[in-house]
N, C-alpha and C positions, 0 to 999 in steps of 0.2 A: 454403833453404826449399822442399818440394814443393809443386809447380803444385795446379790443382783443376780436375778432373771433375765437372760437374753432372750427372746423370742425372734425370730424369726421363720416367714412363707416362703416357700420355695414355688410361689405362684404367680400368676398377676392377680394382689390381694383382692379387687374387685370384682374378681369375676364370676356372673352369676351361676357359673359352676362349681364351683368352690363353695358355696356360703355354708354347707352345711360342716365344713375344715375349718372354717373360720370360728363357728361356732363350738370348736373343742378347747378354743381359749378358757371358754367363760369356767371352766374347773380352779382356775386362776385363782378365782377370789376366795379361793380357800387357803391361798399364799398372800395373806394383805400385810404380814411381816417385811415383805420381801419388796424391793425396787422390781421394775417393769422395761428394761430398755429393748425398746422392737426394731430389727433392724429389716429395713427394706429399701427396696430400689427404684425410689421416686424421686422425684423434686419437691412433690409439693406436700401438703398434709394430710391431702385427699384419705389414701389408703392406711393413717393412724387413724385419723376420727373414725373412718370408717368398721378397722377392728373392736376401737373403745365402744362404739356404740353396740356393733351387731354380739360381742363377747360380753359386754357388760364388766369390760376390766378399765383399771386408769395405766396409761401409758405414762411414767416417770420422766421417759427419757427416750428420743428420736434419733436412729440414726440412720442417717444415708448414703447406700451405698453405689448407687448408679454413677455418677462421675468416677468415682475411683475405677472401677472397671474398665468406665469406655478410654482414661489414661492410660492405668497401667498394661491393660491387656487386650480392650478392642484393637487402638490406635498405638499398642505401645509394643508390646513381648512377642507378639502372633506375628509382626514383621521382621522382628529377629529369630531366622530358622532355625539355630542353637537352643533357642529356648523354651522349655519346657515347664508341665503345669507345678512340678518338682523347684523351680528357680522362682517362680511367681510366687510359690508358699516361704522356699526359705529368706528371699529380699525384699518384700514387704509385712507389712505389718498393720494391719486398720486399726485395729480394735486395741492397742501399746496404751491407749491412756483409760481402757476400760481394767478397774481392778475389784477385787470381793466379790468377784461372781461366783456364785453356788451351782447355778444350772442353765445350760443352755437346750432350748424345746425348740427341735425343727419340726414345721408343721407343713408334710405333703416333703417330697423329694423332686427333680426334674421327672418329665414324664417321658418312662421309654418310648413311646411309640414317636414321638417329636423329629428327629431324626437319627441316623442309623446311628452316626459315633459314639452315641450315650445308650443304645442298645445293649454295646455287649462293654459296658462301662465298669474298668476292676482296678485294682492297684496298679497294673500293669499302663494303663493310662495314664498315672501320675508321670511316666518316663516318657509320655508325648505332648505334644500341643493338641490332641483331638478336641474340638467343641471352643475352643478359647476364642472362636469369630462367629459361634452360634450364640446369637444375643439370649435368644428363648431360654437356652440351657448354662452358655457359658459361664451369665452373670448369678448364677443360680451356685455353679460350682465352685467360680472365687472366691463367692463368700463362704459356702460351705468350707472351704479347706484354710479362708481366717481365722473362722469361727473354732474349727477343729484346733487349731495354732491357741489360740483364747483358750481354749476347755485345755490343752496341755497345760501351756506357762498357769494357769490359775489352779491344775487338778480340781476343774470342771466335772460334774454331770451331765453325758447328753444322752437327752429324750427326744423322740423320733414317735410324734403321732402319726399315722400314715390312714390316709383317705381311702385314694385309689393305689390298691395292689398293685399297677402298674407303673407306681411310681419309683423312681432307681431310691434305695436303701443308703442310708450315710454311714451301716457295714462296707460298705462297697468300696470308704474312701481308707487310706492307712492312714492309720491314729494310733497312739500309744500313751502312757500315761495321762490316760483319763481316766478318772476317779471310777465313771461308772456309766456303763452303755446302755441304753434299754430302747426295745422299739414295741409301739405298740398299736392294735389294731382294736375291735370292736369284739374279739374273741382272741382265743391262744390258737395260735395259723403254726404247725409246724412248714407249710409252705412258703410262708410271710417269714418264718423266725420271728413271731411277736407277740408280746401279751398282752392278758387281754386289759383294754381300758373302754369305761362305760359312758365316754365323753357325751355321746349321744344321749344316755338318761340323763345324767347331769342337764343339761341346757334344758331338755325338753321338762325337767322338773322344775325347775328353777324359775326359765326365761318364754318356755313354748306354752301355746295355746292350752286351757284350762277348760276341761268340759263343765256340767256334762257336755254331750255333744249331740245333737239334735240330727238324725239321720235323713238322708235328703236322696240320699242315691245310694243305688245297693253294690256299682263295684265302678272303681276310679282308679284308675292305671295308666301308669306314663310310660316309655320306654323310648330306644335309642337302635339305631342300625348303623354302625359308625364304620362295621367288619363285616369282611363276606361271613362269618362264621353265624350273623344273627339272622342271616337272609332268610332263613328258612322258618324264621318266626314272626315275620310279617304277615303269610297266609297262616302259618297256623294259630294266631290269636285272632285275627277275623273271624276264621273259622269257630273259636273260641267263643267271640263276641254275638256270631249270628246265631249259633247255638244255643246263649242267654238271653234271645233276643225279648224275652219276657219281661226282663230285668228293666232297670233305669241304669245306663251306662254312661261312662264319661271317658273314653280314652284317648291319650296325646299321644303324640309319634314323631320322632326324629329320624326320617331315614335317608340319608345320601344316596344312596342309591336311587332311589325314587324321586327325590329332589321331595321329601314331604317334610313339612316342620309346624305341627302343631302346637309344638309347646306351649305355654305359657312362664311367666313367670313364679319362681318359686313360693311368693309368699302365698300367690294366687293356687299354686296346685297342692299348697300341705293348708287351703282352705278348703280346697276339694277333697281331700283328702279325710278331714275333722267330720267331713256332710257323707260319709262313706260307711256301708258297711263291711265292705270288703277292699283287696288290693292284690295282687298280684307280683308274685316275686320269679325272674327270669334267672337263666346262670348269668355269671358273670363273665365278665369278658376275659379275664384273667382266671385258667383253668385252677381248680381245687381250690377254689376260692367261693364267700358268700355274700350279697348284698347285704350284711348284718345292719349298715344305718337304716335304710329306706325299710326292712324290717320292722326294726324301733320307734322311728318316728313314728310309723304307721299304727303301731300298739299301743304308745302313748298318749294317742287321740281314737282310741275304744274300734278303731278300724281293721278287720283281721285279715291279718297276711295270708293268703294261698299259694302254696310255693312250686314250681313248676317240678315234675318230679324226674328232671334231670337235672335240676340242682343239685352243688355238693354240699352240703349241710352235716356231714359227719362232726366233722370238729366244733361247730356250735350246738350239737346234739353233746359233746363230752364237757364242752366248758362251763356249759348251761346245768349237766346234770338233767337235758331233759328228760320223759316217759317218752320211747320211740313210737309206742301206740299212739299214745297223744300227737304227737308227730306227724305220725301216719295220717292221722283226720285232716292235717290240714294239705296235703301234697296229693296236686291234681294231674292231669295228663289232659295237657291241651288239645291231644287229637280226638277226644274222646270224651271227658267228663262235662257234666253242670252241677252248676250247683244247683242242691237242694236239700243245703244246709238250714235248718230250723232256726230262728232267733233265737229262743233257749241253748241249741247247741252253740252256735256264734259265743254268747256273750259265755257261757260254761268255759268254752277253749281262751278266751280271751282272757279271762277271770283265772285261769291256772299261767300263761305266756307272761301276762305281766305279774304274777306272783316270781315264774325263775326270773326274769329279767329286769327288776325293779326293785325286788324286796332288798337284794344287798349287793347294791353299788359298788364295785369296784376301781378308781381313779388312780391318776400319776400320782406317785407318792417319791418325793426329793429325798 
C-alpha cells in the first residue's frame, strides 16, 4: 500500500501572487511512490486543477476544508466565550479517516502583516480565541493545528516550504511527537530558522522557460511599495533608470502610496524577464532577509541579477559558498552607479552564479 502526502497552501491557491509557492510542488514528482492528498479551502475544483497543472503533480485525493471551519469555528466556538483555539484542536478531528501518511508539506504560513492578532502569534495563543473570526487567517490556522493533530496520531513529518519571510512559521504552533520538523527557504536563514531548499531550480529546470534566450532589453525590473520603509526607493531607481537612460529599459511598479500599478502579469514579466540582460534585486521587506527566488529565476533564463548594495546577502554568500569578489561585481548603489558592465563580463559572472546555484540541487528529502 502507498504511504500519503498531505499537502497543503496556507494561501488563496490562485493568486497571482503566490504562483511562484505554488510552483515548489513540482519537486513532488520525485515522490511518484507516494499518494498526493491536498487539502484546501474551496468548494470547487478550481484551486486542485489549478496546482496539478501549474506543479506538474497528480493530485490522488481532495479535501476540503472551508465548511468545516465556517461550522465549527466561524459560526460555532468563537460565539462560545469559554472557548478556546486549545478546545477546537482537542474536540474535533477532520482528517480521523486519513491514515499511512509519511508527510505533511505546508506551503507559505498566514501572513503577519494581515492583521495584528496573528502578528505576535505563539503557543501562548493556543490558550485564546485570537483570529478564530479572521476568515484570511483563521481558516488558515484550523487547519494548520488538524493537520498538526494528523502529523502526531500518524508520527508525521512536517515540512514547511516558506515563500515570504513574512509569513507566521508552523514553529510557532505547539506540536509534539512528530516524527520530524523542517522548514525550509531558498538558502539556510538563521533568521528564518530554515534550510536551505532549491525548489526554485527545480521547476525552472524541469518546467520554466528553456533558452537560449535572445536578448531584447538590457535591464527589466519589477518592484512593489507596499511599506513606508520602500518610499525612498521610488526616487532613487528613477534616479537609477534616468541615469541608464542609454539603455533599453522596461520597469513595473506597484506603489500604494502613489496609487501607481504597473504590473503586469507573471507569465508576461518572467517573458520579459528571458528578453533581459540585466535585473535588479532590492532588500526585502522582511529585514536580514534575501530575494533568493526572483534571484533564480532571473539566472535560470541567462538574465543577471544586480543587487542593491543594501541588500543582506551574507547568508546566501555562506550557503552558496560564493567568491565575495565575485559578489562584489554584481552589488550596485542606486545613488550613484551605471552600468557599464561588458557582455563578456555579464555572461563570465553568469557563467560562474549558475555554476554555485545549479550545479548541485539541493530538495525536500522525506
Amino acid at each position: 500500500m502507498k504511504k500519503n502526502i498531505v499537502i497543503t497552501v496556507n494561501y488563496g491557491v490562485t493568486s497571482k501572487y503566490i504562483t511562484p509557492a505554488i510552483e515548489m510542488l513540482a519537486q513532488l514528482n520525485e515522490y511518484k511512490d507516494y499518494n498526493i492528498i491536498c487539502s484546501l479551502p474551496i468548494k470547487t475544483d478550481k484551486g486542485f486543477n489549478y496546482i496539478e497543472d501549474l506543479a506538474h503533480i497528480k493530485i490522488d485525493k481532495k479535501f476540503r476544508y472551508n465548511n468545516l471551519y465556517i461550522d465549527q469555528v466561524y459560526n460555532g466556538m468563537y460565539f462560545n466565550k469559554e472557548k478556546k483555539w486549545k478546545d477546537f484542536y482537542s474536540e474535533y478531528d477532520w482528517y480521523k479517516d486519513i491514515k499511512n501518511v509519511e508527510a505533511i508539506i505546508f506551503i507559505m504560513g498566514p501572513s503577519l502583516g494581515l492583521n495584528g492578532n496573528i502578528r505576535n502569534f505563539n503557543s501562548q495563543v493556543f490558550e485564546t480565541a485570537n483570529s478564530m473570526r479572521y476568515q484570511s487567517n483563521g481558516k488558515y490556522i484550523a487547519n494548520t493545528l488538524q493537520l498538526i493533530k494528523l502529523a502526531e496520531r500518524e508520527s508525521a513529518q512536517i515540512h514547511e516550504l516558506k515563500y515570504d519571510p513574512l509569513e507566521l512559521s508552523i514553529s510557532k504552533f505547539p506540536f509534539k511527537n512528530v516524527k520530524t520538523f523542517k522548514s525550509y527557504y531558498g538558502y539556510k536563514s538563521p533568521t528564518l530558522e530554515t534550510e536551505r531548499c532549491d525548489s526554485m531550480q527545480y521547476y525552472m529546470k524541469n518546467h520554466g522557460k528553456q533558452g537560449p534566450f535572445a536578448k531584447e532589453y538590457d535591464l527589466v525590473f519589477g518592484y512593489t511599495s507596499v511599506k513606508k520603509q520602500r518610499q525612498k526607493y521610488f526616487e532613487l531607481v528613477n534616479d537609477f533608470v534616468e541615469r541608464n537612460g542609454n539603455l533599453n529599459n522596461k520597469i513595473f511598479v506597484y506603489d500604494k502610496f502613489k496609487d501607481i500599478d504597473t504590473f503586469v502579469e507573471r507569465p508576461t514579466y518572467v517573458d520579459y524577464i528571458s528578453k533581459a540582460r540585466f535585473t535588479c534585486i532590492l532588500p526585502a521587506y522582511c529585514q536580514n532577509t534575501f530575494s533568493i527566488f526572483r534571484f533564480v529565476e532571473a539566472l535560470s533564463m541567462d538574465c543577471l541579477p544586480l543587487v542593491a548594495n543594501d541588500c543582506y546577502i551574507k547568508d546566501v554568500i555562506e550557503t552558496f559558498s560564493l567568491n565575495k569578489d565575485i559578489i562584489n561585481d554584481i552589488m550596485i548603489d542606486f545613488k550613484t552607479d551605471k552600468i557599464k558592465m561588458s557582455e563578456t563580463e555579464r555572461l563570465e559572472l553568469l557563467s560562474y552564479l549558475k555554476t554555485r546555484f545549479f550545479a548541485e540541487p539541493q530538495y525536500l528529502t522525506l
